[in-house]
C-alpha positions as CSV (number, residue, x, y, z in Angstrom):
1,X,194.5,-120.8,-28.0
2,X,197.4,-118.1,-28.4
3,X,196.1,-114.7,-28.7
4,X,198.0,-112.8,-30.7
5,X,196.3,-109.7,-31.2
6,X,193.8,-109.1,-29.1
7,X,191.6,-106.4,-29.9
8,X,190.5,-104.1,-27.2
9,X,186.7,-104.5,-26.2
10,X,184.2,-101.6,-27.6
11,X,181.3,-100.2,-25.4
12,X,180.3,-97.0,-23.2
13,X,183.2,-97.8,-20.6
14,X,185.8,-98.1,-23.8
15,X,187.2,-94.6,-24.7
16,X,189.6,-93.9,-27.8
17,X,191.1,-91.3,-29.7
18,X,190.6,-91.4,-33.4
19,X,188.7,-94.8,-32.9
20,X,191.6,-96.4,-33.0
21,X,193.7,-98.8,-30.4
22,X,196.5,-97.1,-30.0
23,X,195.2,-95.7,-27.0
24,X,192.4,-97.6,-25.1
25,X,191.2,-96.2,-21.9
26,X,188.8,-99.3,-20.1
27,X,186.4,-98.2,-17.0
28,X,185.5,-101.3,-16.5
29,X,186.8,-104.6,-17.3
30,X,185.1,-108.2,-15.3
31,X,186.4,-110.6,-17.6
32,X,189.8,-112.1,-18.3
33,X,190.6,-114.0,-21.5
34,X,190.8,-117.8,-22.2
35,X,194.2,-119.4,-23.6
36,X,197.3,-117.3,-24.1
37,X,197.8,-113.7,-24.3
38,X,200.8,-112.8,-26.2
39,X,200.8,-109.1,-27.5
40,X,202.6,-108.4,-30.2
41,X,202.6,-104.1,-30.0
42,X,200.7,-103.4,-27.0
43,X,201.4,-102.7,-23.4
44,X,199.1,-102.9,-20.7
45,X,198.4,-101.3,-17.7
46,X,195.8,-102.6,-15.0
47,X,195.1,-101.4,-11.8
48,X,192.5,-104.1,-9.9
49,X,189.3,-102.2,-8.0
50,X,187.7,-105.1,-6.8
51,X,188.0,-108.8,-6.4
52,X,191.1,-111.0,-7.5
53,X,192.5,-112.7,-10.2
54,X,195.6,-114.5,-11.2
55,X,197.8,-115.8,-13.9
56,X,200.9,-116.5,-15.0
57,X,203.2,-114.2,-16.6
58,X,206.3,-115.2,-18.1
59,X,206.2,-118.0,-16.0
60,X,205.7,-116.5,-12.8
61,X,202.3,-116.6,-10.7
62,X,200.6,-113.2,-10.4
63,X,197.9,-112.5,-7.8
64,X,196.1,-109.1,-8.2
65,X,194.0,-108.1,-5.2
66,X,192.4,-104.5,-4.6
67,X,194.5,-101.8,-5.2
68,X,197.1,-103.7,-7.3
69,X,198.9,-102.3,-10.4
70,X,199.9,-104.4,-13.2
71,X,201.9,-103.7,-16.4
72,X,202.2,-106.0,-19.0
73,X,204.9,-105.2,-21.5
74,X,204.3,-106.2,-25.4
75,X,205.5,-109.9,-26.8
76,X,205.1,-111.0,-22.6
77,X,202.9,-114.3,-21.7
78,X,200.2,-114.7,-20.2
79,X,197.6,-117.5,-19.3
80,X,196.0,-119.7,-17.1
81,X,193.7,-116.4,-16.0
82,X,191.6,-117.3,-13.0
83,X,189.5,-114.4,-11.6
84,X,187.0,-113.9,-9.0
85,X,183.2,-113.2,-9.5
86,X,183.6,-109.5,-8.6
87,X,186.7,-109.0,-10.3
88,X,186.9,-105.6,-12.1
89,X,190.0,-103.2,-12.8
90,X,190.6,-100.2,-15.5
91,X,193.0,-100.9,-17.8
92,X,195.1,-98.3,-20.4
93,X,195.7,-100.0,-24.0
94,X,199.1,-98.4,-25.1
95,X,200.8,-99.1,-28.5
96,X,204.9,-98.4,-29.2
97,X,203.6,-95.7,-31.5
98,X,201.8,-94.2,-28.7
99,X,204.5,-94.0,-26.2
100,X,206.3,-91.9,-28.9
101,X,202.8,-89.6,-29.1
102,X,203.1,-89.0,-25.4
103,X,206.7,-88.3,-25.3
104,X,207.5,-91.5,-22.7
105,X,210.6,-92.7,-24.5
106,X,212.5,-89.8,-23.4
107,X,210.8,-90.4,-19.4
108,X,211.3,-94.4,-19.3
109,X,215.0,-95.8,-19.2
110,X,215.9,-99.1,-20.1
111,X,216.9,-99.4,-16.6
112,X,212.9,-99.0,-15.8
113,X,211.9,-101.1,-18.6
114,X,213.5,-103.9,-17.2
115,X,212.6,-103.5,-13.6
116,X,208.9,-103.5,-14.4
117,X,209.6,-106.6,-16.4
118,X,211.0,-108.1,-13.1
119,X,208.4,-106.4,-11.0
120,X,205.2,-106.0,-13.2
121,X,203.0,-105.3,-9.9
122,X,202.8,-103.1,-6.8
123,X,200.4,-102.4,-4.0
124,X,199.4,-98.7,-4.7
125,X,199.2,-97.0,-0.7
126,X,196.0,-94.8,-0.3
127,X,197.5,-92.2,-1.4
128,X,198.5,-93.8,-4.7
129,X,195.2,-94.9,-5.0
130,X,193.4,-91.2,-4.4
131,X,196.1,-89.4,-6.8
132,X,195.6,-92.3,-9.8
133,X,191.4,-92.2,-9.0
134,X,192.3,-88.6,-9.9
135,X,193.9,-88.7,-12.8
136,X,191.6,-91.7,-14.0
137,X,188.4,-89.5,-13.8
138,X,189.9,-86.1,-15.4
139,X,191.2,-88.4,-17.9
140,X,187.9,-90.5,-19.1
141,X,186.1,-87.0,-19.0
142,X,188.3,-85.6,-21.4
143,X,188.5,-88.5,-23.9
144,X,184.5,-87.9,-23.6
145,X,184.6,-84.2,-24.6
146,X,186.2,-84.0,-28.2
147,X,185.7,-80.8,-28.6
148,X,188.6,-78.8,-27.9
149,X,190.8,-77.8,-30.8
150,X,194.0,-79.4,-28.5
151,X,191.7,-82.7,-27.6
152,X,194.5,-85.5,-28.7
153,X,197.6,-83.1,-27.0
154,X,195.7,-82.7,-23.9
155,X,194.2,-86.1,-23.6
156,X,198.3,-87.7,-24.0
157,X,199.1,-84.9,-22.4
158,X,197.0,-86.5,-18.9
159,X,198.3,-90.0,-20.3
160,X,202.2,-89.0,-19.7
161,X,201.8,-87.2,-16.7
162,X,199.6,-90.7,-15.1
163,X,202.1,-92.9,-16.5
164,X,205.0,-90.9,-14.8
165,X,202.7,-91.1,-11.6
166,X,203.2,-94.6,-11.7
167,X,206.6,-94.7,-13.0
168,X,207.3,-92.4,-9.8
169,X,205.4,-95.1,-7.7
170,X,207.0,-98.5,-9.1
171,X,210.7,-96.4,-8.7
172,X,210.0,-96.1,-5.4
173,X,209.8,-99.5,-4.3
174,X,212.6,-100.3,-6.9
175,X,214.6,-98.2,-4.3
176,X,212.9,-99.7,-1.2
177,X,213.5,-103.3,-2.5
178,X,217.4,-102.6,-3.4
179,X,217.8,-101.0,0.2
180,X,216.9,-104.9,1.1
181,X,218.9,-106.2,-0.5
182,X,221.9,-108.6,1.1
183,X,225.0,-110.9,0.5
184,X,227.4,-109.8,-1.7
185,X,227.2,-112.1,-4.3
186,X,223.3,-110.8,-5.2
187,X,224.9,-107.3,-4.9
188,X,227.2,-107.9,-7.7
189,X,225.2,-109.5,-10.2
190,X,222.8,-106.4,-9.8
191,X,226.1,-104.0,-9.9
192,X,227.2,-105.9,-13.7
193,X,223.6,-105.6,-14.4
194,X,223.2,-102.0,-14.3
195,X,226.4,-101.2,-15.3
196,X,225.4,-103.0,-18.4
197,X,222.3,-101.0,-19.1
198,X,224.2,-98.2,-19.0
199,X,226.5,-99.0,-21.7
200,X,223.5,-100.2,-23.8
201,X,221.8,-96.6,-23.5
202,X,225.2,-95.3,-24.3
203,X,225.1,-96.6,-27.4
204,X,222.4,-95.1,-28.4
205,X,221.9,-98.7,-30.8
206,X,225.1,-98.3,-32.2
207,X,226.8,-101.5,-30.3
208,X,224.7,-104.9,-31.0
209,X,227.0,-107.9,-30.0
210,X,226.5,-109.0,-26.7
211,X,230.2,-110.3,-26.3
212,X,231.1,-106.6,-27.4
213,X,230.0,-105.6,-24.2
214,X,231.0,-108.6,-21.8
215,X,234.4,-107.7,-23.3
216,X,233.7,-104.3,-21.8
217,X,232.7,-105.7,-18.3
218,X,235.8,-108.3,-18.3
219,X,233.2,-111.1,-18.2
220,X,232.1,-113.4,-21.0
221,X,228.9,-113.3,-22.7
222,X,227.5,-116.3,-21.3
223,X,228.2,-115.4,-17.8
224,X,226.4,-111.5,-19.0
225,X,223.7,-113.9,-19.9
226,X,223.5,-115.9,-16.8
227,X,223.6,-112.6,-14.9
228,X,220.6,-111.0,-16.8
229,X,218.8,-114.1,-16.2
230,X,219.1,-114.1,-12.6
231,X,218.9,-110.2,-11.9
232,X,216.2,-108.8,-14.7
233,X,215.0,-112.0,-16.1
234,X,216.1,-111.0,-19.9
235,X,218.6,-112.0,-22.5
236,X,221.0,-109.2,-23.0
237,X,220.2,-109.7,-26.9
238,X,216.2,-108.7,-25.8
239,X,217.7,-105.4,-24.1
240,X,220.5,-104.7,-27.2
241,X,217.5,-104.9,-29.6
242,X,215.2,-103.2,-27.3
243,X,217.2,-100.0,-27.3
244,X,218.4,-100.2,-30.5
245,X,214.6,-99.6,-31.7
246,X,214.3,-96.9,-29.5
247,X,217.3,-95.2,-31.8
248,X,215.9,-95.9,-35.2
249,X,212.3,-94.7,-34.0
250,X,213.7,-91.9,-32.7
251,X,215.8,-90.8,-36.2
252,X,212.6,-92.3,-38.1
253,X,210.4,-89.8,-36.4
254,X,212.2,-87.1,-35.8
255,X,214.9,-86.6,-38.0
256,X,215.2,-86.4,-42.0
257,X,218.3,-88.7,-42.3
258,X,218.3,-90.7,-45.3
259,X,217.9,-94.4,-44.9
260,X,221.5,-94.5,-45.6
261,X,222.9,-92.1,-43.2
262,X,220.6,-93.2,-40.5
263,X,222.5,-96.8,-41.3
264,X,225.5,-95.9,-41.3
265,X,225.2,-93.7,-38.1
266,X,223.9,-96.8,-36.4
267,X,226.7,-98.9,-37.9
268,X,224.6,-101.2,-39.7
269,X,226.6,-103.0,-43.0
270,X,224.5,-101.1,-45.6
271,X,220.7,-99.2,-46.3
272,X,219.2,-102.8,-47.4
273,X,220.6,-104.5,-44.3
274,X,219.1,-101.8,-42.2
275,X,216.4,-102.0,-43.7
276,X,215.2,-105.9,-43.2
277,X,216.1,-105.3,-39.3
278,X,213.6,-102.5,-39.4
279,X,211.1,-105.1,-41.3
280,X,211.8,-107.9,-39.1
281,X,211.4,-105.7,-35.9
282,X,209.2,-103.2,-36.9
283,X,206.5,-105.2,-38.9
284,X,207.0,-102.7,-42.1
285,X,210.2,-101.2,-43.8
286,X,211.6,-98.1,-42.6
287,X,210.0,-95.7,-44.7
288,X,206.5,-96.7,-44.6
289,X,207.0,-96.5,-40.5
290,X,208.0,-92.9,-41.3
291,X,205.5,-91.9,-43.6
292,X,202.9,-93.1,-41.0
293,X,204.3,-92.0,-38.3
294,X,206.7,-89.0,-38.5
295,X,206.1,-86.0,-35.8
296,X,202.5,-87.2,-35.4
């Protein structure tokens, strides 16, 4: 069974704003889901209090033990969930819509994005765990009490400042890992790597051939491919696309470019073309995704 779009569960332990799940703030969560868990728009945060379980993701196994963090990032795989008796974990429900609400696109680099692909988990210290059993407790009070007139600004308000908690923690052992690192042929391929995800957020998702960019680097695209593969495992055309989103959501949102000068500041052929890549990656045309979503 491929589950597609998983609803988050309802109950005492399940806070939202709004009732809806674009935000999803789980106490408690025992069970694990049968079949395949592909998420379309949703991203996933899971930090294990007690027990184990494991799964694959993406193809790699993934034990989480007490004290674990876990991020799942939208359109990922997982399945073949195995959990024990006493499993339980919180989890935080995020949708791309919501990262834009809390102001994480401006926090979260592609650089990031594609490290936590690589390195979905890490053992949070006791520290980590005291400062995050912090957060976790302020924040479920608040999403309780509604009644401030600021509720939704200072409930994402704790949501940003936790997610840059664990952003602080997972670059952290980004930087203890690449201080092990050895052998000169692993430090280049991480060295192309990142000097490719610089270009891309250069480009602010103006630049969408991958061989534009190997050209760039002096290698060709299939090697840029092979290289991704190895170091981040992604295609270069996942990244391109990924940060080229991040561009029109941003002028969507924020900005009141036409559809036509928003296309042709991206360098897209023509208003019509742009708009079907909007469709295609966006699930609606560009200016239904504004109307629903501008400065919100």
């Amino acid at each position: 069974m491929d589950i597609l779009s998983l609803v988050p569960r309802t109950g005492i332990d399940c806070l939202r704003l709004k009732d809806s799940d674009d935000l999803v703030i789980m106490e408690n969560f025992g069970a694990l889901p049968p079949g395949k868990l592909t998420l379309e728009n949703h991203g996933l945060i899971v930090i294990c209090i007690r027990g184990n379980a494991q799964f694959d993701y993406d193809g790699r196994s993934i034990q989480l033990g007490k004290n674990d963090l876990f991020l799942y990032m939208a359109h990922s795989i997982a399945d073949h969930f195995m959990a024990s008796s006493d499993f339980n974990c919180r989890q935080i429900w995020f949708s791309r819509s919501e990262l834009w609400n809390i102001n994480m696109y401006g926090q979260v680099s592609l650089a990031d994005l594609d490290y936590l692909h690589k390195e979905p988990k890490v053992h949070l210290n006791d520290s980590d765990v005291t400062l995050l059993d912090d957060y976790f407790s302020l924040l479920c009070r608040r999403m309780r009490d509604d009644t401030p007139l600021l509720h939704h600004d200072i409930v994402r308000s704790l949501v940003g400042a936790m997610m840059l908690e664990m952003l602080s923690i997972m670059r952290r052992e980004k930087e203890n890992k690449e201080e092990a690192y050895t052998g000169d042929s692993t430090m280049r391929s991480h060295s192309i790597a990142d000097r490719f995800i610089e270009m891309v957020e250069k480009s602010d998702g103006r630049k969408r051939k991958v061989e534009d960019f190997a050209r760039e680097l002096n290698i060709t695209p299939k090697y840029l491919s092979v290289i991704l593969k190895e170091a981040l495992n992604r295609r270069p055309s996942d990244m391109i696309v990924l940060y080229t989103l991040k561009a029109i959501e941003h002028r969507l949102r924020y900005t009141d470019m036409t559809m036509q000068e928003i296309a042709n500041d991206l360098n897209f052929p023509n208003a019509s073309f742009f708009g079907k890549y909007v469709k295609d990656h966006l699930g609606m045309p560009p200016l239904e995704y504004r109307k629903k979503y501008q400065n919100q």
